[in-house]
N, C-alpha and C positions, 0 to 999 in steps of 0.2 A: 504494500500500500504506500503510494506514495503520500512523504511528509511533507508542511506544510513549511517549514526554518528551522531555521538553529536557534530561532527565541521559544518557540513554544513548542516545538516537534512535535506539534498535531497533527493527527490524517486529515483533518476537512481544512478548507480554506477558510483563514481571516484576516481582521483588522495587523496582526500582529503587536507590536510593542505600540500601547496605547499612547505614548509619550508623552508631551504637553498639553494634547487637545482633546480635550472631553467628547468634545461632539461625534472625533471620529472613533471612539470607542466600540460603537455600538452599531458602523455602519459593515458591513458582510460578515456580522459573526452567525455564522452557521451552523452554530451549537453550543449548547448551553455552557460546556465546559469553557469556552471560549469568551464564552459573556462574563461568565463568575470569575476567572481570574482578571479580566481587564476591570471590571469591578472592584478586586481585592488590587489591582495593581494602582488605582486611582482614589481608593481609601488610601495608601500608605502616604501616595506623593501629594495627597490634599493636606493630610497632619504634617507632612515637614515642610511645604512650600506654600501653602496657603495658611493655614492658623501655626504654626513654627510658633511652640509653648516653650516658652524658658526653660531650657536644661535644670535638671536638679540636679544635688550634689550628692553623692552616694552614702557617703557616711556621717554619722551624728556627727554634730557640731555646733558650738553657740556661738555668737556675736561677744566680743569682746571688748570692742569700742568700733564705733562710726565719727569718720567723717566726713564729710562731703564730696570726699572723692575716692572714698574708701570705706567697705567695711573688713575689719579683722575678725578671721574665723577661726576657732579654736577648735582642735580637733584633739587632745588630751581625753584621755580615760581616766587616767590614776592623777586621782588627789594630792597634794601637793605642790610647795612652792618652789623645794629648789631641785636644783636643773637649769641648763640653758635648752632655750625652743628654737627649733630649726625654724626658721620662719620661711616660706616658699613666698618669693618674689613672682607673680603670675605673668606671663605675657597682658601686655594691653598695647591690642592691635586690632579691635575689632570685633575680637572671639570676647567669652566670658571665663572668667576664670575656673570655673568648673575643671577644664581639661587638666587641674592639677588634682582632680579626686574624681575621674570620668567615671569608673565603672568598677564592678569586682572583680578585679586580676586585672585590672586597666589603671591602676591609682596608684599614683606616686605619694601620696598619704599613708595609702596602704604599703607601701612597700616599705616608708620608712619606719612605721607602728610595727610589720610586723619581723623587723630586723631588728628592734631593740629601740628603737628613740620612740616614745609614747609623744613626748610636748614638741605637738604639731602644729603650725598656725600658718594659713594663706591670707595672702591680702585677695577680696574680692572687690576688684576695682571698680566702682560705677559707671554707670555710661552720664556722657558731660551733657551738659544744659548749657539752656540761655545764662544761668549764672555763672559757671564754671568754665564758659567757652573760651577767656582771655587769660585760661591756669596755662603757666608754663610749667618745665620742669623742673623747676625750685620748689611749686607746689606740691609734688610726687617725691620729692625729694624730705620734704617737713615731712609729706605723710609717711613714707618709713621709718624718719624716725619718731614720729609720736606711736609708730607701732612697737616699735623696738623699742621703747621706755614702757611700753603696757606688757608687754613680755619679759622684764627684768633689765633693761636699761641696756642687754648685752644677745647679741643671737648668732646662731649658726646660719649665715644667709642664702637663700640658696635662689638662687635667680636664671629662670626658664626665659629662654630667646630675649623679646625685648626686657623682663622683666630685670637678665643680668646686667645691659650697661647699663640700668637703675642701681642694681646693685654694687658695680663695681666706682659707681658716682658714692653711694653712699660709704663703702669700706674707705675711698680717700678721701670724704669729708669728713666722716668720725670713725679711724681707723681702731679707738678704744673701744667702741661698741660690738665690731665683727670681731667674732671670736673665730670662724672659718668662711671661706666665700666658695663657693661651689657655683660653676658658670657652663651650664648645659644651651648648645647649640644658640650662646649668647655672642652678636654680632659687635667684637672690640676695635678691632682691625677691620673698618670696613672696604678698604681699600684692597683687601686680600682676596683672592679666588675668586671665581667665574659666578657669581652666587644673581639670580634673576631681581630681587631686591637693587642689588649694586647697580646693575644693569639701568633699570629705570630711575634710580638716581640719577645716573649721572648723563639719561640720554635725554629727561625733559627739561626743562628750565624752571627757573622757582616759582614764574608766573603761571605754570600748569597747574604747581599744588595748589597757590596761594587763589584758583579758579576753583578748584573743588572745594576748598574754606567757606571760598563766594558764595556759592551753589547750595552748603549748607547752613547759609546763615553766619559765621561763625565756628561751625564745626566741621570735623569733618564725622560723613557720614559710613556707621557703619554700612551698610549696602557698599556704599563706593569703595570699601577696601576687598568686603566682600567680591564682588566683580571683578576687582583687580586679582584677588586669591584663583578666580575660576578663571580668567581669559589666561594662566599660567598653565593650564592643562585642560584647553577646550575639550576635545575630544572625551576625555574621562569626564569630566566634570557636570557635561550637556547630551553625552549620549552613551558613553559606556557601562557608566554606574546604575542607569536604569532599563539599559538592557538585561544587567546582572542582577539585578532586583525582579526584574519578571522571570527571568527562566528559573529564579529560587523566590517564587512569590506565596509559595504552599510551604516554606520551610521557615517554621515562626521562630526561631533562633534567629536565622537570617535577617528576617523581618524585624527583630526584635534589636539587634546589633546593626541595621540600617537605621533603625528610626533614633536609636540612641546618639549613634555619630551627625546623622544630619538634624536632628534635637539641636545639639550645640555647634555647629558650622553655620546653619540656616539664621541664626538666632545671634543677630549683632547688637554692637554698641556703639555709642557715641565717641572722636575723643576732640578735647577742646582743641581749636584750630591753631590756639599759639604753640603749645606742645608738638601738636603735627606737625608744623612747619618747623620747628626750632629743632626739632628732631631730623627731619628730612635734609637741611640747610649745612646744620652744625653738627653732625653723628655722621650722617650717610654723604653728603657731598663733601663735606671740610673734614673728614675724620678727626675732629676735636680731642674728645677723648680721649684716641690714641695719641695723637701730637700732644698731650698735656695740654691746650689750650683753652680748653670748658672753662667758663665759670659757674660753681654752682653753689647756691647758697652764699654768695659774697666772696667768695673762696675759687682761685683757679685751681683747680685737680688736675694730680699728676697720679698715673697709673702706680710711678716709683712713692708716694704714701702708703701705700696698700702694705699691710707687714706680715699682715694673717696667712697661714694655709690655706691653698688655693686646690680644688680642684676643677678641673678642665675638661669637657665632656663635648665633642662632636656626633655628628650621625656622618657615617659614611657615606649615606648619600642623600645627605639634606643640601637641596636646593637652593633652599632660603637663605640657611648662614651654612655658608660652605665651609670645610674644618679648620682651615687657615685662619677665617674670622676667627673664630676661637684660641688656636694653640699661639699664634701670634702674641698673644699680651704675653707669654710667659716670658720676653725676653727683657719687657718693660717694665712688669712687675717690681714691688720695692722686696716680695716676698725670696728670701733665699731657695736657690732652686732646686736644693732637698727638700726642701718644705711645696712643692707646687708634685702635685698630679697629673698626668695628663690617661687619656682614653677616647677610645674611639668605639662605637657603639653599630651594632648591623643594625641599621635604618634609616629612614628617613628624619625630616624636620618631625612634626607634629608626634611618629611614631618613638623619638626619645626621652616623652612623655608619659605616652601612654602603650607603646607595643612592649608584647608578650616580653622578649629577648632581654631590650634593655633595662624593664623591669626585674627580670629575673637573673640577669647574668652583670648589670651593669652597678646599675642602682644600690644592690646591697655591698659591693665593695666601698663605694661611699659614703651611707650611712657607718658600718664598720668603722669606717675614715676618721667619721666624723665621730663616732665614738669617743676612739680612742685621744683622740684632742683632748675631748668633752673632761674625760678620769684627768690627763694630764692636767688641764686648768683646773681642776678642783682640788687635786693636792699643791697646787701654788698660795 
């Protein structure tokens, strides 16, 4: 009997892979099986592209202090004050912080709770407003450390893509507060490797961003980074991934691991448009940070302040921050270079987060890491 594709490998003839357009769902399906899955395949893509519900966070946690451009999440079990708290630094690009606690066996939460460090705390960055849209990075800069004074004045800081050159701004402004800095697929060097990020740096001019600022008012708009995230890999992005989703459209695991991931991708944020551009201008065109030249907080930072143990975390084959961006500071660093880490992790950007591998094979040698610092400083 002949089959109908290689999306549905039905014997009767249809619509095939329903796609974006509802309408033609429904026109030559020639049997009922053929209707029920275009059905169950326009249920899934309505919940992540049409109502796109705010990702939740997998694991208990309270609120520990807000403000306005931040809330701190505590993720701690056992009672108790001392200890230093790893604090996870999140990307703020668009995405929501969640992808620092995405799923179970998906969570860098969990991976550090269950290697031994219990005092766990993410910043969940807010998305910016009409009031917040003229915060620069001085603003992000107070808010870690009014996070890090509600954590015990002192933390192990661990900062994810954009979330590290926050952090590594923050270890050289108060290098007594970081007790260890740990810098997963965080962009220092941005002038290093072929990375699609750098690319668009340095190929539009300032008046393209400071257009899309225009555009949103003041902000820039999550969607608009959004879109920029997907015209990086049309093809997957616009027709692969829901080809792959109908021909596993009856496999509710599937189904249930689609709608989690496109939960939190679909589902953007704001960020204020002086930060965006001051970001874009002074990190990614002028590589400031690297050249020592930033000013932040009143203070120019120099990578050489930095005194803490470092560790150093690429994806082999992150796109985004290519490994160079990363291993690069080690030469800048003020930190002695038995004291600096370096690794290199099988994945991509997003999946040094959250994939199986890194989680399992990368991850817990840094917590360990971090451990063992942890004993060191306590009998000081």
């Amino acid at each position: 009997m002949k089959k109908h594709c290689a999306l549905c490998e039905l014997p009767e003839n249809c619509n095939g892979l329903p796609y974006f357009w509802p309408v033609f769902c429904f026109v030559g399906c020639e049997t009922t099986e053929v209707l029920r899955k275009n059905i169950e395949f326009l249920k899934v893509t309505d919940k992540t592209l049409v109502e796109r519900p705010a990702p939740k966070w997998t694991n208990k946690n309270r609120i520990r202090t807000e403000l306005d451009t931040v809330k701190l999440r505590d993720f701690s079990k056992k009672k108790g004050k001392n200890g230093i708290y790893s604090l996870i630094l999140a990307p703020y690009a668009g995405h929501t912080s969640q992808i620092a606690d995405y799923d179970h066996g998906q969570s860098l939460v969990e991976a550090f709770q269950q290697h031994g460090i219990d005092k766990v705390a993410v910043t969940d960055w807010k998305s910016a407003t009409q009031h917040t849209k003229d915060y620069g990075i001085d603003n992000y800069l107070y808010s870690v450390d009014q996070c890090v004074d509600e954590l015990g004045g002192i933390a192990d800081v661990v900062g994810l893509c954009q979330g590290g050159w926050l952090g590594a701004m923050y270890a050289a402004r108060y290098p007594k507060k970081v007790n260890t800095l740990t810098l997963a697929g965080s962009p220092i060097d941005t002038d290093a490797g072929e990375g699609q990020i750098k690319e668009l740096a340095h190929t539009y001019p300032m008046s393209f961003y400071e257009e899309l600022v225009a555009m949103g008012n003041g902000l820039l708009k999550g969607e608009f980074m959004l879109q920029g995230f997907k015209n990086m890999h049309i093809g997957k992005q616009y027709f692969d991934k829901y080809a792959e989703l109908y021909r596993n459209i009856d496999d509710q695991e599937y189904r249930r691991k689609f709608e989690k991931f496109e939960s939190w991708y679909e589902y953007t944020i704001d960020l204020p448009g002086r930060f965006y551009l001051q970001a874009v201008e002074e990190l990614f065109k002028e590589n400031k940070l690297f050249k020592g030249e930033f000013v932040g907080l009143g203070k120019k930072l120099s990578l050489k302040d930095i005194m803490c143990p470092i560790y150093l975390l690429a994806g082999e084959r992150d796109d985004i921050t290519p490994p160079e961006q990363v291993f690069n500071a080690e030469e800048y660093m003020g930190t002695e270079k038995k004291e600096i880490q370096k690794d290199l992790a099988d994945g991509g950007h997003i999946g040094l987060f959250t994939g199986h591998k890194p989680l399992e094979e990368n991850w817990p040698q840094i917590v360990v890491w971090i451990k063992g610092i942890q004993n060191k400083t306590a009998k000081i």
